[in-house]
LUMVEXLO-174471 format. One record per residue: residue in one letter; z, x, y of N, C-alpha, C, O in turn. Coordinates in steps of 0.05 Angstrom, whole numbers, padded with zeros to 5 digits, always signed. Each point is the difference from the previous one (the first is absolute). Last residue first. Example, Ala and Ser with C-alpha at 12.3 -4.5 7.8 and 13.67 -1.06 7.14 Angstrom:
BEGIN
S+00142+00257-00045+00001+00016+00024+00014-00015+00022+00004+00010+00022/A-00005-00004-00137+00000-00018+00024+00000+00018+00024+00013+00021+00000/
REM end
This chain:
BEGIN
X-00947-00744+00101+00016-00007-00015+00003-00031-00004+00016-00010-00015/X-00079+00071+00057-00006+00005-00026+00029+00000-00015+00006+00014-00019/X-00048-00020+00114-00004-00020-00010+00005-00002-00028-00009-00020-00012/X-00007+00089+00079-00026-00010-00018+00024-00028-00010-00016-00015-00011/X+00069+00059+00067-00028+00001+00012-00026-00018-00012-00015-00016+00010/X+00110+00037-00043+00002-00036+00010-00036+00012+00018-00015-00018+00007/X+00037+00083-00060+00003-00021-00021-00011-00028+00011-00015-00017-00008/X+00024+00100+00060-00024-00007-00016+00002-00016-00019-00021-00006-00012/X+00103+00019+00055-00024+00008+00017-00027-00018-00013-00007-00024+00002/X+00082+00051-00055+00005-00027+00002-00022-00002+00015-00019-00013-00012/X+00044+00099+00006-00017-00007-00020-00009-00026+00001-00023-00005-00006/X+00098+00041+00049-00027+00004+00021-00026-00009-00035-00023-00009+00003/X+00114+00030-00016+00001-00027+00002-00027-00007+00017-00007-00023+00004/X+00016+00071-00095+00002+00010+00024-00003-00026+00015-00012-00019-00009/X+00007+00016-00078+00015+00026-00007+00007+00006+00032+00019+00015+00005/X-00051-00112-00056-00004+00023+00018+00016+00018-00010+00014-00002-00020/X-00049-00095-00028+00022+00027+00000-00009+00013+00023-00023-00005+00004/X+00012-00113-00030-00009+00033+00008+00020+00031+00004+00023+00003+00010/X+00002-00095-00046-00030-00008-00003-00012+00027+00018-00024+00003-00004/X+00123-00029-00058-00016+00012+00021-00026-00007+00003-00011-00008-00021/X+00075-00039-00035-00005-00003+00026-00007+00020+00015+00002-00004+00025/X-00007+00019-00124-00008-00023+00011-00003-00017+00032-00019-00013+00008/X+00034+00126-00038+00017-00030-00005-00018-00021+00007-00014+00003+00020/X-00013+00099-00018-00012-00021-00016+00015-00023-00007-00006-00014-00019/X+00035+00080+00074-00024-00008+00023-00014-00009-00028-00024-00005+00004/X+00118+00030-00016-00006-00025+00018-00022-00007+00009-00003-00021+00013/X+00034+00099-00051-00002-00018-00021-00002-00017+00011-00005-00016-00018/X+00023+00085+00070-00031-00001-00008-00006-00025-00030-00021-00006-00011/X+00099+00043+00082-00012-00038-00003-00020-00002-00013-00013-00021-00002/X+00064+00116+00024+00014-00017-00014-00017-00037-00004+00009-00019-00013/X-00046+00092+00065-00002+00006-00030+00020-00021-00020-00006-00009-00022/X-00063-00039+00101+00018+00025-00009+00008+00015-00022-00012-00003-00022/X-00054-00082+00088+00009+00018-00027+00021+00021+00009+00005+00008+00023/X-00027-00103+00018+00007+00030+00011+00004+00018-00024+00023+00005-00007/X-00066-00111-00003+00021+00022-00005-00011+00033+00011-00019+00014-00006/X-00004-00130+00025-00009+00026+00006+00022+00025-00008+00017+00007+00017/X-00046-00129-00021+00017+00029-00005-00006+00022-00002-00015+00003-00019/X-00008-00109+00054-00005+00019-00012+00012+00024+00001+00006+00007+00022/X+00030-00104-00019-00016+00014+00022-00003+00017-00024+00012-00002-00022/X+00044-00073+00001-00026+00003-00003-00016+00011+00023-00013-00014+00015/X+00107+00017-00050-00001-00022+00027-00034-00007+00004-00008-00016+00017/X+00034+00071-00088+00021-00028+00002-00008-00020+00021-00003-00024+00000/X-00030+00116+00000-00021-00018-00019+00025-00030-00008-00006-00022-00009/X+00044+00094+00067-00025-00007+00005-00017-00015-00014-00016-00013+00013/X+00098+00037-00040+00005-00014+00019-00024-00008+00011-00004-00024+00005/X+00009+00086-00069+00006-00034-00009-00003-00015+00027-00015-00020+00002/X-00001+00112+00017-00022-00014-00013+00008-00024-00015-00017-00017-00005/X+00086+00067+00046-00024-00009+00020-00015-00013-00024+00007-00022-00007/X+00062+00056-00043+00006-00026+00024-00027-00001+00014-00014-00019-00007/X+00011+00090-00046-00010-00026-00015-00001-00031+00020-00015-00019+00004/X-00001+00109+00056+00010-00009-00019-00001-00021-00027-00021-00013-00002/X-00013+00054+00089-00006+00025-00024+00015-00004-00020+00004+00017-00018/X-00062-00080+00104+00024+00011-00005-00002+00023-00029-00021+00008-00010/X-00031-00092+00068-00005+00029-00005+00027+00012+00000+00013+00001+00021/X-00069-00098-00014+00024+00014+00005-00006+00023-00010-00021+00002-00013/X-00050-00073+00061+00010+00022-00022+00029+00006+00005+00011+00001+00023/X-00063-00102+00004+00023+00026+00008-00009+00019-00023-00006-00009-00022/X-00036-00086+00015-00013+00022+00021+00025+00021+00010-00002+00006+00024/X+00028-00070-00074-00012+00006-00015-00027+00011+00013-00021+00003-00013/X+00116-00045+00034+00000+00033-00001-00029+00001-00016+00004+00016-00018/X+00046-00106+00060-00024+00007-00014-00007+00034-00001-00020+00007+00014/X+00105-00091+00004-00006+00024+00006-00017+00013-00017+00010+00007-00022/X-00003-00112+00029+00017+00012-00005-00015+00026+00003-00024-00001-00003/X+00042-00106+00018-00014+00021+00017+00015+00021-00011+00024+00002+00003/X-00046-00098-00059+00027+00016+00025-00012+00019+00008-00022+00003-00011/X-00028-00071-00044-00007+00002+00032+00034+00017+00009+00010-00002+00022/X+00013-00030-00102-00024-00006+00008-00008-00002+00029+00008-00016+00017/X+00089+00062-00060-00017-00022-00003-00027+00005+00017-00003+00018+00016/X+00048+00044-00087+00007-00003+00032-00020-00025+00005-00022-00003-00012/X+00076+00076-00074-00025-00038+00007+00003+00003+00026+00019+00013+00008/X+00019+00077-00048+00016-00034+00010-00027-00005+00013-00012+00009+00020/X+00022+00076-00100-00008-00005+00030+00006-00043+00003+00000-00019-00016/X+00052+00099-00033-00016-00009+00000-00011-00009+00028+00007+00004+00023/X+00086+00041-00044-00018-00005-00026-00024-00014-00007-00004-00007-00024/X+00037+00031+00107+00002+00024-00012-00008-00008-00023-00020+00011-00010/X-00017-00068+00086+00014+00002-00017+00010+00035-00012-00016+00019+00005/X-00052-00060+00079-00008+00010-00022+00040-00002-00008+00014+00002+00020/X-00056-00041+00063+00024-00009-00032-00004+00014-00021+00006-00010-00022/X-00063+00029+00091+00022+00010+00007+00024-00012-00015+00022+00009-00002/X-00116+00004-00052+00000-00013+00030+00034+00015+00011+00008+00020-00012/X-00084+00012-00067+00015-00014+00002+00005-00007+00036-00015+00006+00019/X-00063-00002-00110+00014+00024+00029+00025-00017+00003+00004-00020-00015/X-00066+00036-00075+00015-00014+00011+00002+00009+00033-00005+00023+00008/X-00078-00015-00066+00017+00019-00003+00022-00022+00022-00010-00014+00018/X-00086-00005-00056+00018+00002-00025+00026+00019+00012+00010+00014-00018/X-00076-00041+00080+00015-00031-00019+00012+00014-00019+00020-00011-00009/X-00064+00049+00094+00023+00014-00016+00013-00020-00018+00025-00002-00003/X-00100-00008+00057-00009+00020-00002+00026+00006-00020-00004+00016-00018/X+00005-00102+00061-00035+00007-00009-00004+00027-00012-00021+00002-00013/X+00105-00031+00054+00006-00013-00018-00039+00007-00018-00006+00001-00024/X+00070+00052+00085-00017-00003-00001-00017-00013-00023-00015+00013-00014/X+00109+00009+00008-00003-00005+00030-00034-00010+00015-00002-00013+00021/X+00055-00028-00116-00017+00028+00012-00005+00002+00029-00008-00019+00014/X+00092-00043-00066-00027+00000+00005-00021+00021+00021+00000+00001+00025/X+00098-00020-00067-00020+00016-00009-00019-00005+00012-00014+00019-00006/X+00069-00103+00003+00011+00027-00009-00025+00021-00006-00017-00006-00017/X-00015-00081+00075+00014+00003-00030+00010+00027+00007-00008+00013+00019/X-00030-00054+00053+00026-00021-00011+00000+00011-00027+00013-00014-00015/X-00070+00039+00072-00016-00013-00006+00026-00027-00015+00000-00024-00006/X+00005+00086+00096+00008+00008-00029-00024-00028-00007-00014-00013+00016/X-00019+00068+00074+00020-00028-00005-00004+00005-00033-00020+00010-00011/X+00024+00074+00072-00022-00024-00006+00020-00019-00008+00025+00000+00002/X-00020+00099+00063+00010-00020-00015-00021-00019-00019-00024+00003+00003/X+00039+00080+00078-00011-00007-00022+00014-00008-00016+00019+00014-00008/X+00007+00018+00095-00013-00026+00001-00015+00005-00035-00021-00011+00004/X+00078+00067+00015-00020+00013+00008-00018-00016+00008-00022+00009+00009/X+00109-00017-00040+00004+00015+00023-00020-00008+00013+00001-00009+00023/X-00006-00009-00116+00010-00015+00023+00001+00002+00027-00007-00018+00015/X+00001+00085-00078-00026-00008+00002-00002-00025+00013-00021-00005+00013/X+00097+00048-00025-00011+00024+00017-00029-00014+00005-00014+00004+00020/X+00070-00042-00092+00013-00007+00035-00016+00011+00017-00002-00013+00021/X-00010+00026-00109-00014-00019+00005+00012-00011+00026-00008-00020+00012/X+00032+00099-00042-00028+00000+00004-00008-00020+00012-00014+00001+00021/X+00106-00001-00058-00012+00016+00031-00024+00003+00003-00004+00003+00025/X+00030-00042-00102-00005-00019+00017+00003+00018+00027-00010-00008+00021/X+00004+00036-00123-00029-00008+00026+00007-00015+00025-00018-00008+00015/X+00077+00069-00090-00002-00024+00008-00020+00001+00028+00001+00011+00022/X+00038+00067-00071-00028-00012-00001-00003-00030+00001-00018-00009-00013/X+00056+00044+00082-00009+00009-00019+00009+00009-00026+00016+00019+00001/X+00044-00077+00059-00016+00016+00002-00015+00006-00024+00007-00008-00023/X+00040-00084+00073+00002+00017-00019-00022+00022+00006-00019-00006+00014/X+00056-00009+00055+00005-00005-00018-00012-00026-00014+00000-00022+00010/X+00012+00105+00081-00012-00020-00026-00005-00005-00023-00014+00016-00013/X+00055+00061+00065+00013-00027+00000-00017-00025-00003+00012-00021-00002/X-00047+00108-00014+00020-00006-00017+00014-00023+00003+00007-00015-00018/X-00101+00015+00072+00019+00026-00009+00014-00014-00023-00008-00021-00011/X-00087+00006+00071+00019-00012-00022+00018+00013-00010-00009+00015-00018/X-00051-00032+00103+00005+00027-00009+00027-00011-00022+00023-00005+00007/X-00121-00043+00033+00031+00014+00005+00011+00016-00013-00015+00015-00014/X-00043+00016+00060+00017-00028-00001-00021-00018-00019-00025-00001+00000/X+00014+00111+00045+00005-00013-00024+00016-00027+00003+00023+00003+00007/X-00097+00070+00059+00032-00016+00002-00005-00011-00037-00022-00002-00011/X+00013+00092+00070-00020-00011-00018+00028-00029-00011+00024+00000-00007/X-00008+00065+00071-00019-00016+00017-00014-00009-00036-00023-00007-00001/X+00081+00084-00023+00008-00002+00026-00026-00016+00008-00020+00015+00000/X+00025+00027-00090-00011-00017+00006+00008-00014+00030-00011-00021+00003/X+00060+00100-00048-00025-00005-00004-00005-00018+00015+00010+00005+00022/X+00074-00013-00010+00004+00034-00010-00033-00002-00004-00003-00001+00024/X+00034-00077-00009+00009+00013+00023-00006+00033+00004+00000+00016+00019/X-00011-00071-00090-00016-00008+00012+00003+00000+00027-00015-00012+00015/X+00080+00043-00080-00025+00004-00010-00022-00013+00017-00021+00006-00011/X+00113-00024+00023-00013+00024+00006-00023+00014-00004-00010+00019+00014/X+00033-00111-00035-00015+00002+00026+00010+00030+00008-00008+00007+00022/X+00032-00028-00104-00025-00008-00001-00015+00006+00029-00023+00008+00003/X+00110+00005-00042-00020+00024-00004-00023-00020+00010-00020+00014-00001/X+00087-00057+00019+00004+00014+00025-00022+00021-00016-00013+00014+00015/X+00027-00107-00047-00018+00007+00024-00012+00033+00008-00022+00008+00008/X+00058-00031-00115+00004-00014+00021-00010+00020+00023-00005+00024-00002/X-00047-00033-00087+00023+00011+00010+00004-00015+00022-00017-00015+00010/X-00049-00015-00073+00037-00009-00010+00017+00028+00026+00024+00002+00000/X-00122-00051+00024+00014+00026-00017+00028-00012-00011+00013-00021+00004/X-00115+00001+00054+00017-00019-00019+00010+00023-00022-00012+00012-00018/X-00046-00024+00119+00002+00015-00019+00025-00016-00016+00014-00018+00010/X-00117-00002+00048+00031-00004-00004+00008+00021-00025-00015+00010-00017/X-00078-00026+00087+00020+00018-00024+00018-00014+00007+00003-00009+00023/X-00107-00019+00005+00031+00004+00008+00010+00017-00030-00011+00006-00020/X-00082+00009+00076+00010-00004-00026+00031-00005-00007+00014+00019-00005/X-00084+00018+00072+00006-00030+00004+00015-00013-00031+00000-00023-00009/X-00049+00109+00036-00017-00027-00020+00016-00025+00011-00009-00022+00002/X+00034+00104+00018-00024+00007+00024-00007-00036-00020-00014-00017+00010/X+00087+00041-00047+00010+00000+00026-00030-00008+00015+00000-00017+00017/X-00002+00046-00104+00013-00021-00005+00008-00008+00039+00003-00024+00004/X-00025+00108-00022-00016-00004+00001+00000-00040-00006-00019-00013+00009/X+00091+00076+00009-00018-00002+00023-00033-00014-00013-00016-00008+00017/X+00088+00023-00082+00004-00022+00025-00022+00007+00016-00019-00015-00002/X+00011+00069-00066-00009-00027+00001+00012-00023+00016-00009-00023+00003/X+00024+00119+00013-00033-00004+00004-00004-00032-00009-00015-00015+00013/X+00099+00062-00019-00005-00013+00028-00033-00017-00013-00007-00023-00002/X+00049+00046-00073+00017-00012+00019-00018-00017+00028-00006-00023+00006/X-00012+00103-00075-00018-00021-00001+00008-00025+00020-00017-00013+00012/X+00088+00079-00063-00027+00001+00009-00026-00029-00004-00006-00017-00017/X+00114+00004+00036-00014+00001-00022-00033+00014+00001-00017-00017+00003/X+00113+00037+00054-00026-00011-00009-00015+00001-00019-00006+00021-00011/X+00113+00005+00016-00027+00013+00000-00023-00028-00004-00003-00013-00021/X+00122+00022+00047-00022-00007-00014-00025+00004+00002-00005-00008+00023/X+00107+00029-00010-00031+00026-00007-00018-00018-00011-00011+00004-00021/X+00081-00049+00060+00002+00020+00019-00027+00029-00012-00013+00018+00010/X+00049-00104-00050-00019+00003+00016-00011+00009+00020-00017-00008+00016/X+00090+00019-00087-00022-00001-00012-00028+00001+00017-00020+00012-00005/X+00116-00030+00031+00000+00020-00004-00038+00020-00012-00011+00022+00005/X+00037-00123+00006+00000+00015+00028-00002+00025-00004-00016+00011+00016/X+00024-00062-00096-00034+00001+00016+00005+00012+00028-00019+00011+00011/X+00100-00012-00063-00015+00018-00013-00032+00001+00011-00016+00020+00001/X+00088-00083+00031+00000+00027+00001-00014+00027-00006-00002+00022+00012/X-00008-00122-00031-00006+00004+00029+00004+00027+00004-00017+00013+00012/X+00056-00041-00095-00032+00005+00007-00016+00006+00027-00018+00016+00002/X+00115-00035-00011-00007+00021-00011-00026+00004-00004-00009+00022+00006/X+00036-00101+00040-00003+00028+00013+00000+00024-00024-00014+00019+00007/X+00010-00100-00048-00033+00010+00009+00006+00010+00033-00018+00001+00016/X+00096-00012-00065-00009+00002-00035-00034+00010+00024-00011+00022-00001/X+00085-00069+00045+00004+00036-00003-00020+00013-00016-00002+00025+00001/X-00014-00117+00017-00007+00009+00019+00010+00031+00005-00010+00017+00014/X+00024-00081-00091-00024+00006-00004-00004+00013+00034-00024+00007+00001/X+00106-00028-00027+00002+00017-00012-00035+00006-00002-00008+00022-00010/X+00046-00088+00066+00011+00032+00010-00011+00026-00020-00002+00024+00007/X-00020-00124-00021-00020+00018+00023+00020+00025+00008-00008+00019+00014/X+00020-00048-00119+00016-00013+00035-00021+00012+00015-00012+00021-00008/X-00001-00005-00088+00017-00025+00004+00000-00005+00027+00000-00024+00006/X-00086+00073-00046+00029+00004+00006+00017-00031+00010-00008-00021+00009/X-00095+00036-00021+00016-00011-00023+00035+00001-00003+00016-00013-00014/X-00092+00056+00078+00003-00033+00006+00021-00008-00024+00017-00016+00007/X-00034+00111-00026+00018-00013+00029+00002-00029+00007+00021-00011+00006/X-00072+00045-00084+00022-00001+00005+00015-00008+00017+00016-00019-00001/X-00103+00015+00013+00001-00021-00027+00045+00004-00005+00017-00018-00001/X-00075+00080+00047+00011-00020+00018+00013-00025-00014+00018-00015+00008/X-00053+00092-00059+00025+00010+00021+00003-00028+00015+00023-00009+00000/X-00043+00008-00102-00023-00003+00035+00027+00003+00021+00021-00011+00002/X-00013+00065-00114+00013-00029+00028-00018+00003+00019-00008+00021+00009/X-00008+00053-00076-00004-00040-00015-00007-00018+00023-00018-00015+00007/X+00064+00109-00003-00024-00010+00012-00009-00023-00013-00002-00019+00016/X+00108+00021+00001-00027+00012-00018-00028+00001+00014-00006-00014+00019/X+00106+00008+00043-00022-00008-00028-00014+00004-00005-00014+00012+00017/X+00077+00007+00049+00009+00002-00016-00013-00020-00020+00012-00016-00015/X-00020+00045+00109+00007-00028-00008+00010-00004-00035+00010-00020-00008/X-00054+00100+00052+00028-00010+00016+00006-00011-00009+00022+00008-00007/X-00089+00022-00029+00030+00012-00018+00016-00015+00023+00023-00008-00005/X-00106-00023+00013+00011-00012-00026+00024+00014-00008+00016-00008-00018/X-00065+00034+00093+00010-00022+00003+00014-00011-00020+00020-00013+00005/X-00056+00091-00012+00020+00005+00014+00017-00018+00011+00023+00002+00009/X-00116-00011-00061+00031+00010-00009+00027+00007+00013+00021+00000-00012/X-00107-00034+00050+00010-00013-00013+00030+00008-00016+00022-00011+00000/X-00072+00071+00051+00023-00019+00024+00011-00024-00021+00023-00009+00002/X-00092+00073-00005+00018+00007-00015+00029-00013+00005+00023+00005-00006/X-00118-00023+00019+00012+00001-00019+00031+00004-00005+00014-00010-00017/X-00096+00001+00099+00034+00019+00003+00011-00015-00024+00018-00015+00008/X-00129+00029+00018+00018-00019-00011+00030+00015+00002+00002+00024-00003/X-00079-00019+00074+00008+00012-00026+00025-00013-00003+00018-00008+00015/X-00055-00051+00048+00003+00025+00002+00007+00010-00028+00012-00015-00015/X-00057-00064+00028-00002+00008+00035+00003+00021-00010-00020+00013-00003/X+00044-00040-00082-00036-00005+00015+00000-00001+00026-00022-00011+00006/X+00094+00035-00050-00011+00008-00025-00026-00008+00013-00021+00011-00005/X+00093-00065+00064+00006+00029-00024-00018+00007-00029+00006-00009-00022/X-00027-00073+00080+00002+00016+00024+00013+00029-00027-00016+00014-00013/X-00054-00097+00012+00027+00002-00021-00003+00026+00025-00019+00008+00013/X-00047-00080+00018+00008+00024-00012+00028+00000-00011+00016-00018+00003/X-00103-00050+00026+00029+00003-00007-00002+00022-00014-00015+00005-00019/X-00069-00050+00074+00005+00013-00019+00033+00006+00002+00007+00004+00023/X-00087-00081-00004+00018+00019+00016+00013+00020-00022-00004-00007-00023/X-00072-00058+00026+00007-00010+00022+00032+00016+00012+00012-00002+00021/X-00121+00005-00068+00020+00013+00001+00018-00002+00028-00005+00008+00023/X-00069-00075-00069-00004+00021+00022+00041+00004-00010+00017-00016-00007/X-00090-00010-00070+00004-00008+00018+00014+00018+00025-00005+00024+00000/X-00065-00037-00087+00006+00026+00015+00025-00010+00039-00006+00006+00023/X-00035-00062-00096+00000+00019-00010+00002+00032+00005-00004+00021-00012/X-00013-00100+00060+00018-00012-00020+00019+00026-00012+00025+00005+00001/X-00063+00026+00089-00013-00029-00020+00025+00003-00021+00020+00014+00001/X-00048+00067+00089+00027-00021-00012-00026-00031-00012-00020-00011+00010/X-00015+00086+00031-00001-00008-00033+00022-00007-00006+00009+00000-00023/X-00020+00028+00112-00015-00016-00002-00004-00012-00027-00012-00021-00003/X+00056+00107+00033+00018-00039-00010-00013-00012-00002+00007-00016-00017/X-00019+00118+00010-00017-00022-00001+00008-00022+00002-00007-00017-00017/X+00059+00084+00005-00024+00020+00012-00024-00022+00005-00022+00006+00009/X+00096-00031-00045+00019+00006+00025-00026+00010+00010-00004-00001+00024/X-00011-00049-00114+00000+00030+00012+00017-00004+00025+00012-00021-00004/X+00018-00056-00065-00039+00005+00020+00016+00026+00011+00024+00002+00006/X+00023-00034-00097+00005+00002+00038-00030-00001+00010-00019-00001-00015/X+00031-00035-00092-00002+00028+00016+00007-00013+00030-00003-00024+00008/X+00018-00011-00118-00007-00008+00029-00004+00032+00015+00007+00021-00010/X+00011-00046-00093-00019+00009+00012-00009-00004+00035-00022+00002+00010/X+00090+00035-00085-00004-00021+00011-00015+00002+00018+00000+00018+00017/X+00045+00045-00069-00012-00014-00018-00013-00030+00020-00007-00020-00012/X+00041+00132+00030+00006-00030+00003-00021-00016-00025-00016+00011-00015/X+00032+00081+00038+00016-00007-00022-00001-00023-00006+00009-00010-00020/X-00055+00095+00082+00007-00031+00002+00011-00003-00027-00005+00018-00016/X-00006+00077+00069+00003-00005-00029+00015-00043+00006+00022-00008+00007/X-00038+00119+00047+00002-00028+00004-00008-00015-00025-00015+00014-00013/
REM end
């Protein structure tokens, strides 16, 4: 386990809430990336996606398809993707560590949402297939739009969640304006090429008691975009990821998280 973060707020223990304060405030839910962190990562699906469709690795697979000329030609273009994850989620393997930290996120009262680029059907086999009574909402798939690493499925999920605050009315302004002044967050006008002003006193979606936890670059932009804290699922292919700027903790196991959110030591 290995922190990266640079910022100084902490959760209060799960093993102690009573030390929810400024500086330790209360953990209000956690978002998962579902391929590479519920279940061993299935890699190899990117390429097989990219020979269907007939582009480079360079190209954002979805980045393509939304970009097609006609909804006929972007709805043949993501059943061929749809093809390759049905076939794919038929061997998908728990992530060790899986059950033990739901159930233990479960006995705490701890909501989960999860936030993926795949669409429904690997997702709720996978929680049909493991986790059967452990509930996730909401549950952010492919057909929302825009996706990771755009923050705003997060910041829907954290909506969901009743957590909000009122904007101050400028562009950027920190989700936790006492503890995070030098780092931008953004709201649900977040922009692709920036973030959009929102007026004074508007009510906007506050992720800054959520962890996300995922094994990607997408997760962790997405996570420190929307200003929650970030938790990378190490691996062999992401290991250059657990010193990026938007990570703020590494694991190797997902039951490790356990004692992270126990003591309080993210």
């Amino acid at each position: 386990m290995t922190s990266t973060s640079t910022r100084t707020w902490r959760f209060a223990p799960l093993g102690n809430p009573a030390k929810t304060t400024v500086q330790g405030r209360k953990l209000e839910g956690i978002v998962f990336d579902v391929d590479g962190t519920l279940c061993e990562p299935q890699n190899y699906m990117f390429a097989e996606m990219r020979s269907a469709l007939g582009i480079p690795k360079s190209q954002d697979i979805l980045d393509h398809v939304y970009s097609l000329p006609t909804q006929e030609d972007q709805h043949r273009a993501m059943e061929l993707i749809r093809n390759i994850e049905r076939t794919a989620m038929a061997t998908q393997v728990a992530q060790p560590g899986l059950v033990q930290l739901m159930t233990y996120l479960d006995s705490c009262s701890i909501r989960k949402g999860i936030c993926t680029r795949n669409f429904d059907a690997p997702v709720n086999n996978l929680l049909s297939k493991f986790l059967t009574g452990s509930v996730f909402a909401p549950i952010v798939t492919r057909d929302f739009r825009p996706p990771k690493p755009d923050p705003a499925g997060i910041l829907h999920i954290a909506r969901s969640w009743g957590l909000v605050r009122p904007s101050t009315g400028e562009a950027g302004v920190p989700a936790s304006e006492e503890l995070e002044s030098a780092r931008p967050a953004v709201t649900e006008k977040n922009a692709a090429d920036g973030l959009v002003p929102t007026e004074q006193g508007e009510e906007v979606a506050d992720a800054s008691s959520i962890i996300m936890v995922g094994d990607s670059l997408d997760d962790m932009s997405a996570g420190r975009r929307a200003g929650a804290k970030t938790v990378l699922l190490v691996n062999d292919v992401n290991r250059h990821l657990a010193d990026h700027e938007h990570t703020d903790l590494v694991i190797s196991r997902l039951d490790e998280l356990i004692d992270v959110l126990e003591k309080g030591l993210l």
